[in-house]
Wavefront OBJ file of the C-alpha trace (Angstrom):
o trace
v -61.479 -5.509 -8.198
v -64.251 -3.606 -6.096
v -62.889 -2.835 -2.489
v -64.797 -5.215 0.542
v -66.530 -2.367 2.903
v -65.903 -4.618 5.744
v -69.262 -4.548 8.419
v -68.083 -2.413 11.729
v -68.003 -4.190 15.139
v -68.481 -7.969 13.420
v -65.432 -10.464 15.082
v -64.943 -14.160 13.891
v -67.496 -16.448 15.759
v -65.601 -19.778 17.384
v -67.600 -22.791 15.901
v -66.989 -26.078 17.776
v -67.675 -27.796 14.336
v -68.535 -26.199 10.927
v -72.394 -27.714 10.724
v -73.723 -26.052 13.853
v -72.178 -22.617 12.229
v -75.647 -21.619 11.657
v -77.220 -21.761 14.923
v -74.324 -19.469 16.201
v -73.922 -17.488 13.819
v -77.561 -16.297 13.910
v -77.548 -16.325 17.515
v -74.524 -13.980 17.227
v -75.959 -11.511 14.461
v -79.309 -11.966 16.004
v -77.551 -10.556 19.810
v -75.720 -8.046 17.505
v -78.981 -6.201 16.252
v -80.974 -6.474 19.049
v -78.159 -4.556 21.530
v -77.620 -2.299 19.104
v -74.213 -3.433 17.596
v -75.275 -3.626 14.393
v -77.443 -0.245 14.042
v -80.717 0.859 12.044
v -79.930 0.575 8.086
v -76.154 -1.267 8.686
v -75.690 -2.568 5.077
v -74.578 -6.371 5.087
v -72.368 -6.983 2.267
v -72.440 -10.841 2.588
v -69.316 -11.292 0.873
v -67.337 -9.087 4.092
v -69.799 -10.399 6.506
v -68.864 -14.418 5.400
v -65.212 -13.284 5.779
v -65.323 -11.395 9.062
v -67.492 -14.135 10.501
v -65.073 -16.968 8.970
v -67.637 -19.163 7.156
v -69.081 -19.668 4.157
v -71.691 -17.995 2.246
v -73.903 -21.127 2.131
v -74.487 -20.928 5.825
v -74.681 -17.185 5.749
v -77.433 -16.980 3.567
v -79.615 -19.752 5.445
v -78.882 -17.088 9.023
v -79.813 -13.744 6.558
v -82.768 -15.865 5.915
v -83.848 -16.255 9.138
v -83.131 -13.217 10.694
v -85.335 -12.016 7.557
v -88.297 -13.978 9.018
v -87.784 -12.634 12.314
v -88.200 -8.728 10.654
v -84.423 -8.079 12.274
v -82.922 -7.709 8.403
v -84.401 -6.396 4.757
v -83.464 -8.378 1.316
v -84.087 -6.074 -1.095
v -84.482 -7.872 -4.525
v -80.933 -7.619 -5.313
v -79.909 -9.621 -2.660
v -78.754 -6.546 -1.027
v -79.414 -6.761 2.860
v -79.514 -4.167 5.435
v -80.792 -4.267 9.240
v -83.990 -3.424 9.798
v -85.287 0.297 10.375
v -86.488 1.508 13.278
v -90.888 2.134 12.296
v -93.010 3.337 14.355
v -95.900 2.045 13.276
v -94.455 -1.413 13.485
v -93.715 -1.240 17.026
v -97.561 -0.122 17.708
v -98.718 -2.828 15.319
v -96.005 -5.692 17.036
v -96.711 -4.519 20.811
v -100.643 -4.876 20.103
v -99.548 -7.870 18.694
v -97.847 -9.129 21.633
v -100.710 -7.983 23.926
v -103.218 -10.165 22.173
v -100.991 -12.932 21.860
v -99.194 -12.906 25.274
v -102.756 -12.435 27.609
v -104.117 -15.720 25.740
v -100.865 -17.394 26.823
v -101.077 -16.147 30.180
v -104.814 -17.479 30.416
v -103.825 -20.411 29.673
v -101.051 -20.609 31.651
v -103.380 -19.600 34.902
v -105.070 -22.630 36.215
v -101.223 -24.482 36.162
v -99.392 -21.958 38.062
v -98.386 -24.340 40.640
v -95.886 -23.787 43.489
v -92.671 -23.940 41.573
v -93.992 -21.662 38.960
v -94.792 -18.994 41.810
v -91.208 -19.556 43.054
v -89.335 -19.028 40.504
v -91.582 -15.658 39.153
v -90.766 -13.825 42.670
v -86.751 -15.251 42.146
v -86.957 -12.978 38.766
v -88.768 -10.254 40.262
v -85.878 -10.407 42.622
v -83.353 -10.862 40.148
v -85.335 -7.501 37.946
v -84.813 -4.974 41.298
v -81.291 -6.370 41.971
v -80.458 -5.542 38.340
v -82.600 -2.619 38.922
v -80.751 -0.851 41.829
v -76.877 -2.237 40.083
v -77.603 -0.783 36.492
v -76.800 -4.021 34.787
v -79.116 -3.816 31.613
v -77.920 -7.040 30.883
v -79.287 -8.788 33.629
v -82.404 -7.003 34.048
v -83.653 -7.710 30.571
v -82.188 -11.686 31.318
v -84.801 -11.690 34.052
v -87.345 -9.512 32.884
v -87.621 -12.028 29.905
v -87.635 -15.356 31.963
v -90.594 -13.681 33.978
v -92.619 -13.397 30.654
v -91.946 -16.588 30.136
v -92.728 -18.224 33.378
v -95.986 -16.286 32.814
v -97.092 -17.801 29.916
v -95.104 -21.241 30.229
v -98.518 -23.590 29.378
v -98.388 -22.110 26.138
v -97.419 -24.823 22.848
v -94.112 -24.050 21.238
v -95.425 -22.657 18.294
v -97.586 -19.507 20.542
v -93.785 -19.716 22.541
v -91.828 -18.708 19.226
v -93.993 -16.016 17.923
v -93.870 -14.315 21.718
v -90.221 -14.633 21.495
v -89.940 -13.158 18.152
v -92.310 -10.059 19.420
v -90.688 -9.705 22.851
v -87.456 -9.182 21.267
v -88.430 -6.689 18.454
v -89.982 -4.855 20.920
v -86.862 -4.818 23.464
v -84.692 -3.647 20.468
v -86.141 -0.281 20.578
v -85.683 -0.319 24.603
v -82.641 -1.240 24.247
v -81.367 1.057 21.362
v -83.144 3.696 22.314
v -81.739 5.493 25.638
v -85.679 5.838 28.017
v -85.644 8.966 29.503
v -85.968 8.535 33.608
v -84.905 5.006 33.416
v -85.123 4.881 37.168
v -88.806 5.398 37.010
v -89.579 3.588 34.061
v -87.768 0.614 35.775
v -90.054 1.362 39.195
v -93.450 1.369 37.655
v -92.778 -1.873 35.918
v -91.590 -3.273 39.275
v -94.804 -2.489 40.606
v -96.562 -3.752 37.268
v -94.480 -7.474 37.467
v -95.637 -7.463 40.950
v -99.202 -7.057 40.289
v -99.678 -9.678 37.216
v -98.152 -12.173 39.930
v -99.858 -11.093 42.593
v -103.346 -12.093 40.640
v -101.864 -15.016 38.878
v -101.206 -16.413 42.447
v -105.038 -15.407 43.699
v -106.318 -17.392 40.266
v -107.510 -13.927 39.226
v -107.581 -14.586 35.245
v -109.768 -11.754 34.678
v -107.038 -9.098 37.074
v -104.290 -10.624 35.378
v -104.959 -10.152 31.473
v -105.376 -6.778 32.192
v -103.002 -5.803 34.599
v -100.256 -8.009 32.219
v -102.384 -5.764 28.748
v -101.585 -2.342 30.458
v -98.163 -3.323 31.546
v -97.606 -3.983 28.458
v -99.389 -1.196 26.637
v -97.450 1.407 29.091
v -94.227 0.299 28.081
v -95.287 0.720 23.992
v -96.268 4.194 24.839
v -93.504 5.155 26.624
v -91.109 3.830 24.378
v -93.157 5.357 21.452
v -93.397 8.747 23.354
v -89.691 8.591 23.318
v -88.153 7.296 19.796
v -91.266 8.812 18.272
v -93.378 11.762 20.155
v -95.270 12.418 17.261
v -96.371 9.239 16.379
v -100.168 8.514 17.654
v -100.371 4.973 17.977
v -103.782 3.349 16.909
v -103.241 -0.688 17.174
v -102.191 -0.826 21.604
v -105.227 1.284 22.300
v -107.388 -1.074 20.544
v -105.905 -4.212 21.423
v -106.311 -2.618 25.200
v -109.447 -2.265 25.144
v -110.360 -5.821 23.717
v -108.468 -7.017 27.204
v -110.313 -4.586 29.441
v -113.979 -5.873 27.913
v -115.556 -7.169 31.747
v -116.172 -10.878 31.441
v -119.805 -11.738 30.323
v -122.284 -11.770 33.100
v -123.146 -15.164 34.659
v -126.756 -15.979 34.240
v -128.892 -16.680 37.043
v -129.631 -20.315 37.961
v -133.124 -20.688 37.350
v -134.898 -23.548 39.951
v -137.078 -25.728 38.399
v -140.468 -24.533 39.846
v -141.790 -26.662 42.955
v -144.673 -29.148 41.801
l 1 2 3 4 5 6 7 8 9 10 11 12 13 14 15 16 17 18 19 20 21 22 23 24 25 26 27 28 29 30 31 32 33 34 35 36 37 38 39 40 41 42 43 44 45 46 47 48 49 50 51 52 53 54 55 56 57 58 59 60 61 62 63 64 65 66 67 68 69 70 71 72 73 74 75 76 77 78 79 80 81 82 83 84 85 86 87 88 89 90 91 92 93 94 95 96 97 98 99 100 101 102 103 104 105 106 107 108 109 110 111 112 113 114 115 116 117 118 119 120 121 122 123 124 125 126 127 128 129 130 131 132 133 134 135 136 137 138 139 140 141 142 143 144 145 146 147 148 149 150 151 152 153 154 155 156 157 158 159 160 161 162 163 164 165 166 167 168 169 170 171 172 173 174 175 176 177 178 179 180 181 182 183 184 185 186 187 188 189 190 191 192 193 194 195 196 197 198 199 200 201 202 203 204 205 206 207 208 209 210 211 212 213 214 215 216 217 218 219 220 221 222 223 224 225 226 227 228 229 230 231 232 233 234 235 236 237 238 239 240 241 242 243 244 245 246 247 248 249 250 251 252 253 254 255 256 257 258 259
C-alpha cells in the first residue's frame, strides 16, 4: 500500500455540523494559501488532505473546486492538485484587472457616500496607522480591506465577488512576499487612503478614480519590483492610463439667438 505524504501545517477543522463542512473548510484552506501556510506548488494529495482535515472526500472536492475558480489551486487532468504558482504576469494582468474593475465601483459608489460611509472610512484609516505603528499584519490588512470595501460599497454583489477574488490574489503576494521598507511602503499608502477619501468626501469622482488607479497601480509595481525585478509589466500601465484620460469637455450652452 502506497505511503499517505501527509500536507505540512494542515490541523483538523471543528465543524459545528457535517453539512456546513464546506464553507469552513474552504474558508480554512482558502486563509491557509493566502498567508502563506500552504506555499507556492504545495501538492494536495486529497486522500491526506480529507484525513488531516477530518471529512470526507465528497466535500473536499466541491472546496478544491472552488478554490480552483478563485485561481488559489491547479487540477491538473489527473486530478492531481497543487497551490497555485506565484506568475508574474498574472499579478500585472489581475491588478489591471482590479484597477478597471474597482474605479467603476468606486464611481458608482460616489454620489452615496453619505455620513456613515465617511465615518466609518476615517475609523479604518485609523484602524490601518494603529496597525501601522504596532506591526500587526493581521490587522492592517483586516482594515485595509474593509476600506476598499466601504469605497466601493454601491457596487451589486456580483462586481463585490470578483473585487474580492482580485483583492485577495493580489494580497497573497504582499503577504508571502516579505516588501522591502515596509515602513515606507505602509506610509505612502497612508497618504494614498487619505487622499481617495479626501475626494470621495469633496464629490470629486474625477480626483478619486485616479488617485484610487495610482494607489493601486503603485502597490502592483512595488510588489512586482520586489518578487519579480525583471518583470516589465504591460497590463497596470495601460489600465492607468485609461483612468487618467481627463473627462470630456463640456460643451458650451449655446442661447437661442434674440428675435
Amino acid at each position: 500500500m502506497p505511503r499517505v505524504v501527509q500536507v505540512p501545517d494542515i490541523r483538523k477543522v471543528d465543524l459545528p455540523e457535517a453539512r456546513q463542512a464546506i464553507p469552513y473548510v474552504h474558508a480554512y484552506l482558502r486563509e491557509c494559501i493566502l498567508d502563506g501556510t500552504l506555499s507556492p506548488g504545495t501538492k494536495l494529495s486529497q486522500v491526506s488532505l480529507a484525513a488531516q482535515l477530518g471529512i470526507s472526500r465528497t466535500p473536499l472536492r466541491e472546496v478544491l473546486r472552488m478554490l480552483q475558480e478563485e485561481g488559489l489551486v491547479e487540477i491538473e487532468p489527473n486530478q492531481r492538485t497543487r497551490v497555485a504558482g506565484l506568475d508574474p504576469a498574472e499579478l500585472d494582468d489581475v491588478y489591471a484587472s482590479r484597477i478597471l474593475l474597482e474605479t467603476l465601483a468606486l464611481s458608482m459608489t460616489i454620489g452615496h457616500f453619505g455620513t456613515k460611509a465617511r465615518a466609518e472610512a476615517k475609523r479604518m484609516l485609523t484602524a490601518m496607522r494603529r496597525a501601522a505603528k504596532t506591526g500587526d499584519f493581521d490587522a492592517w490588512f483586516g482594515a485595509h480591506t474593509d476600506y476598499h470595501r466601504v469605497c466601493t460599497a454601491a457596487a451589486g454583489e456580483s462586481m463585490q465577488r470578483q473585487l474580492r477574488a482580485f483583492a485577495d490574489r493580489t494580497t497573497r503576494y504582499i503577504r508571502i512576499y516579505p516588501l522591502s521598507e515596509p515602513n515606507s511602503w505602509q506610509a505612502a499608502g497612508d497618504a494614498e487612503h487619505a487622499a481617495i477619501l479626501a475626494a470621495l468626501i469633496a464629490d470629486d469622482e474625477h480626483g478619486a478614480l485616479t488617485e484610487m488607479a495610482h494607489h493601486l497601480e503603485r502597490t502592483a509595481l512595488r510588489v512586482l519590483g520586489d518578487c519579480a525585478p525583471d518583470f516589465t509589466p504591460v497590463a497596470v500601465p495601460h489600465a492607468v492610463a485609461l483612468i487618467d484620460r481627463p473627462p470630456p469637455a463640456t460643451p458650451p450652452v449655446v442661447q437661442p439667438a434674440a428675435v
